[in-house]
C-alpha positions in Angstrom: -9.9 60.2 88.5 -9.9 56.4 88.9 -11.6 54.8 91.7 -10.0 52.3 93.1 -12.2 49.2 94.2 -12.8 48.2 97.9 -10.7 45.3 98.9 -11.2 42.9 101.8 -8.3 41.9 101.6 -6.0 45.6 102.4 -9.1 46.4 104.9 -6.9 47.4 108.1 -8.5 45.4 111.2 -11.4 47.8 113.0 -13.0 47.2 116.5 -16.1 48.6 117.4 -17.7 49.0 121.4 -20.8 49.2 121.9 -21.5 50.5 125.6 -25.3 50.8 127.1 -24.9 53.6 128.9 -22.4 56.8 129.9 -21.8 56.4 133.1 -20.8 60.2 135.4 -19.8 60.5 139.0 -19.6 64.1 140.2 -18.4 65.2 143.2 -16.6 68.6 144.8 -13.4 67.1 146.1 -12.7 69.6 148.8 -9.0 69.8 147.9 -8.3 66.8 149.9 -5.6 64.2 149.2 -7.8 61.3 151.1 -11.2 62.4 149.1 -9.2 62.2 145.9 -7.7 58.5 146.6 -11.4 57.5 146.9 -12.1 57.9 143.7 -10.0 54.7 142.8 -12.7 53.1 145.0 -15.5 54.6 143.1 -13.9 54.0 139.9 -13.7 49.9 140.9 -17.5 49.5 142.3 -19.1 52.0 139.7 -16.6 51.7 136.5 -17.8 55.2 135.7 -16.5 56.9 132.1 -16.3 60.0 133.9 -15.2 62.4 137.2 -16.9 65.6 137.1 -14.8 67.4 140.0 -14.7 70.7 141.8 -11.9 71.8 144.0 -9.7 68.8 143.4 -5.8 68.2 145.1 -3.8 70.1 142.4 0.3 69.6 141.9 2.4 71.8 139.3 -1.2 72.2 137.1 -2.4 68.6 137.4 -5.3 67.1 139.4 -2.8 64.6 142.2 -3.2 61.5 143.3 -4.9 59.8 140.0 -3.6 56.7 137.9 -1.4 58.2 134.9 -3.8 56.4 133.0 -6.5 58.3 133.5 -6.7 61.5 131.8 -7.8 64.9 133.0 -8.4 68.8 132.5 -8.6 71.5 134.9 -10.5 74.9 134.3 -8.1 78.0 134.6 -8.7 78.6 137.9 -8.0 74.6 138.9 -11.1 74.1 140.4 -13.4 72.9 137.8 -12.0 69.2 136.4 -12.9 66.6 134.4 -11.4 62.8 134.2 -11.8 60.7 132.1 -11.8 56.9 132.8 -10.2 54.3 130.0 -13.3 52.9 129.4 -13.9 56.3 127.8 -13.4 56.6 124.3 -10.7 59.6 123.9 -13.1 63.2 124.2 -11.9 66.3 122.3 -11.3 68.9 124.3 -14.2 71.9 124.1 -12.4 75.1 126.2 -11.0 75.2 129.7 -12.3 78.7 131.0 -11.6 79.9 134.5 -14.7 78.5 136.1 -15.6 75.9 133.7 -14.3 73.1 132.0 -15.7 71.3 128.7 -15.1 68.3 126.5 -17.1 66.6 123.5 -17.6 62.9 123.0 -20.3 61.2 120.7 -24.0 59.8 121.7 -25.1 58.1 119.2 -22.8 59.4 116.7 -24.1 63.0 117.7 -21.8 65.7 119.4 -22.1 65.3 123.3 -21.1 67.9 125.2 -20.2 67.7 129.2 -18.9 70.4 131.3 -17.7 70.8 135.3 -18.4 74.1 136.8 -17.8 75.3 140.3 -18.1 78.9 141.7 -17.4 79.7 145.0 -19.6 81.3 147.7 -17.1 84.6 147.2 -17.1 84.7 143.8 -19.4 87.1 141.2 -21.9 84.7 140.5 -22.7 86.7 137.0 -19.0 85.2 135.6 -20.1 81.4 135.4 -23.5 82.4 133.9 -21.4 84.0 131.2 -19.6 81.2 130.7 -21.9 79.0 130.7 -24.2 81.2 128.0 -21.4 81.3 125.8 -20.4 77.7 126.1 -24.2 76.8 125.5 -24.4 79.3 122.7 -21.1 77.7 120.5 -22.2 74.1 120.4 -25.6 75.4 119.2 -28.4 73.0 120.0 -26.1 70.5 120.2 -27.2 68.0 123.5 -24.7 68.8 127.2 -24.7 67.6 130.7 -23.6 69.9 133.0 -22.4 69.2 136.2 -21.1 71.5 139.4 -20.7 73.0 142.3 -22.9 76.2 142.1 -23.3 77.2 146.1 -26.8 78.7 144.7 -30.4 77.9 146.7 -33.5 77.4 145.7 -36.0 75.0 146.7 -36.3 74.0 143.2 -33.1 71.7 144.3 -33.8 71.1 148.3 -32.7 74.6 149.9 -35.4 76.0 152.3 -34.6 79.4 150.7 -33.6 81.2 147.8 -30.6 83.6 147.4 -30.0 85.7 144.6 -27.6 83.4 143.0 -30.8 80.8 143.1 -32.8 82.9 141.4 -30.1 84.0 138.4 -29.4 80.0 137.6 -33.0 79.3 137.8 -33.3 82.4 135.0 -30.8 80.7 132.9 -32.4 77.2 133.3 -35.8 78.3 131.9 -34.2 80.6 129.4 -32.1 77.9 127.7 -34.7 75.6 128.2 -32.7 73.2 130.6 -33.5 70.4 133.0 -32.9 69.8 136.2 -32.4 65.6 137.6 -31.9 67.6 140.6 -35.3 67.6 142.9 -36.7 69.3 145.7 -36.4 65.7 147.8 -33.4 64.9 146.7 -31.0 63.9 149.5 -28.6 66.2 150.9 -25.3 66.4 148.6 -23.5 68.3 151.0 -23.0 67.5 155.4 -20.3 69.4 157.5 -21.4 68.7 161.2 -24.8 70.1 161.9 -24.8 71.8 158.7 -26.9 70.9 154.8 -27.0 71.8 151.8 -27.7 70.8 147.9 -24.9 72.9 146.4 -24.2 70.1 143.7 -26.5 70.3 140.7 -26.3 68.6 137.2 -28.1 70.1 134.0 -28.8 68.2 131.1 -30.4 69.6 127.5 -32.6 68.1 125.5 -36.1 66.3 126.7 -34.8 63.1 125.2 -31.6 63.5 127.2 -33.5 63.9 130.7 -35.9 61.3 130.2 -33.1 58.8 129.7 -30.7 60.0 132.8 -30.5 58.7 136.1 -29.7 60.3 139.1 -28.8 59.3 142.5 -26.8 60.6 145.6 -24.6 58.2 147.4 -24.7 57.5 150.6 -20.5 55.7 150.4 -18.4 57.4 152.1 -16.5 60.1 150.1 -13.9 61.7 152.9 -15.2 65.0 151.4 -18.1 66.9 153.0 -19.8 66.6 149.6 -21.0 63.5 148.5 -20.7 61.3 145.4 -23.4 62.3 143.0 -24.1 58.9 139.8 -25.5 60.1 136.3 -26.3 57.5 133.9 -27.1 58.0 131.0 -29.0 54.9 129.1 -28.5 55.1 125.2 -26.2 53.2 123.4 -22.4 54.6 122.6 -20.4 53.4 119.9 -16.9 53.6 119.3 -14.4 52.4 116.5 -10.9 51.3 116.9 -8.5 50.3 114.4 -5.5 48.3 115.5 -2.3 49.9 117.0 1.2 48.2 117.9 3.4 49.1 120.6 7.4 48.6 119.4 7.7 47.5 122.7 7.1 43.7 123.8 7.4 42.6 120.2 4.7 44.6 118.8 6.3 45.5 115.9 6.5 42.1 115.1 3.4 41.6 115.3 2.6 45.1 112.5 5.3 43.0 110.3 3.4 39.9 110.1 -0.2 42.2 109.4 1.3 44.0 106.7 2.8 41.0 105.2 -0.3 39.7 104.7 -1.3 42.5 102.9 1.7 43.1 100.7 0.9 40.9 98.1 -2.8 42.0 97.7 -1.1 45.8 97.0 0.9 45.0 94.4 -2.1 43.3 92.5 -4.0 46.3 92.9 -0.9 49.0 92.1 -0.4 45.9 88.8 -3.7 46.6 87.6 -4.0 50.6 88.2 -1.1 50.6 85.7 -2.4 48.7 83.1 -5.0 50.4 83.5 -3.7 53.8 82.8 -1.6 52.7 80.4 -4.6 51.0 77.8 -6.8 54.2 78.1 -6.9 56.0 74.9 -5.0 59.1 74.8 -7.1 61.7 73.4 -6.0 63.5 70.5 -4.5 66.9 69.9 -6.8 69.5 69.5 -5.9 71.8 66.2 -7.3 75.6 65.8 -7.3 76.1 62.1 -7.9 79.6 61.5 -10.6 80.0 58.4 
C-alpha cells in the first residue's frame, strides 16, 4: 500500500478548547415550572457545562421550559436528568435506566463518566444500588461523578440519624471505594418550612478526582425547596473542532471558497500517486516447471 504524505496544504481547519475546569450544578427540581426557569439564571452567573436534575417539569418525554439549545436526557422514569450546556463539548450517551441517567465526556483525554440519580422516599431503595453497581461495574475503573437525590441519612452527610437506606449507600461507598465532597457540616441542601435535610449527595471516584473537586451549597434562591448544589472540577478539558458550514446565511459559500483553495493541491497529489503507480516495476510472472 502507498502512503500518501501529509500535506499542509489539504489539512482541513481544526479548533481546539482548552477549558480549566468542568463546571456541575445539581439540584432536585421539584417538578416546578418556576424552579426550572431558574436555571437560565444559574446558567448566566455560573456558566456551568452541566444540570444534574431530579424531578424536573416534564412535557411529551422532555425536561420543559429549557432553551432548545441546550440538550438533555431523562432516566426511564423522568426523574433523573441531565443537561448539557453549549459550552459542553457533545457527551455520548452511557444508558438511561429507570432511576439513573448516564453520559461520557473526556478529562484529559480519559473517559469521564457522570450520572443523575434520584430515588424517592417510597421507592425500594435496593433498585438504584443495582443500578448504580452495574453502571460502576461497565465503565470498569474508569473515573464518574455521581450526583442525586438519594432521600438516605446518615451523619456521614449532616443527618442527625441514620436510616437503613443510610446505611446500604454508605456500604456501597466503601465497597467501591468512593468519596464523598459531601460533609457532616455541610449546609442544609434541602428547607420546607420548619423542616432539613441533606438528601442531595454527589460521589466522585478516583483520589485524584476528589482532591481536585469543589463543592459548595448555594445560598441563591432556587424556587425549589432544594437548593443549588456547584461541583467544579479543576483539570484541564480539551476539545477539537473541525470546521462546519451552515447552507443557510451563505455558508456554503463560504465551504466553496475553502475547498477551492484546496482543489489544486489535490490534483498534484492524485498527479503524482499516478505516476507513481505507473513507474513501479511490475513483477514478473512466476513459471512452475515441472522436473
Amino acid at each position: 500500500m502507498n502512503h500518501i504524505p501529509f500535506d499542509s496544504s489539504l489539512h482541513w481547519p481544526l479548533y481546539e478548547k482548552v477549558k480549566k475546569h468542568i463546571l456541575v450544578i445539581q439540584i432536585n427540581l421539584h417538578k416546578a415550572k418556576i424552579a426550572t426557569t431558574m436555571l437560565l439564571k444559574a446558567e448566566k452567573q455560573h456558566q456551568p457545562d452541566l444540570f444534574l436534575v431530579q424531578e424536573p417539569h416534564v412535557k411529551d418525554g422532555k425536561i420543559a421550559g429549557i432553551p432548545k439549545c441546550w440538550k438533555s436526557w431523562l432516566s426511564k422514569s423522568g426523574k433523573a436528568g441531565i443537561i448539557s450546556l453549549p459550552t459542553c463539548s457533545t457527551p455520548v450517551v452511557l444508558s438511561a435506566k429507570e432511576n439513573t441517567m448516564a453520559i461520557k465526556r473526556t478529562k484529559n483525554s480519559k473517559a469521564f463518566t457522570i450520572i443523575s440519580s434520584y430515588s424517592s422516599p417510597y421507592a425500594n431503595f435496593r433498585e438504584i444500588l443495582d443500578e448504580l453497581t452495574d453502571l460502576i461495574t461497565n465503565i470498569n475503573g474508569e473515573e464518574y461523578l455521581i450526583g442525586g437525590d438519594f432521600n438516605a441519612h446518615s451523619q456521614r452527610w449532616g443527618y442527625r440519624d441514620e436510616d437503613s437506606r443510610g446505611k446500604q449507600l454508605q456500604e456501597l461507598i466503601a465497597e467501591k471505594h468512593i468519596f464523598l465532597p459531601n460533609s457532616s457540616d455541610s449546609p442544609p441542601t434541602f428547607e420546607h418550612n420548619n423542616r432539613q435535610g441533606w438528601p442531595d449527595l454527589t460521589m466522585v471516584f478516583s483520589h485524584s478526582l476528589a482532591a481536585i473537586c469543589e463543592w459548595d451549597v448555594l445560598e441563591e434562591e432556587s424556587y425549589s425547596d432544594h437548593k443549588f448544589v456547584k461541583i467544579c472540577i479543576n483539570s484541564n478539558i480539551f476539545s477539537l473542532s473541525f470546521a462546519r458550514f451552515k447552507t443557510a446565511h451563505g455558508g456554503h459559500c463560504k465551504f466553496v471558497n475553502l475547498f477551492k483553495s484546496k482543489v489544486q493541491a489535490l490534483r498534484n497529489l492524485i498527479s503524482n500517486s499516478s505516476m507513481k503507480k505507473s513507474s513501479m516495476k511490475q513483477p514478473e510472472p512466476f513459471n512452475l516447471k515441472s522436473t
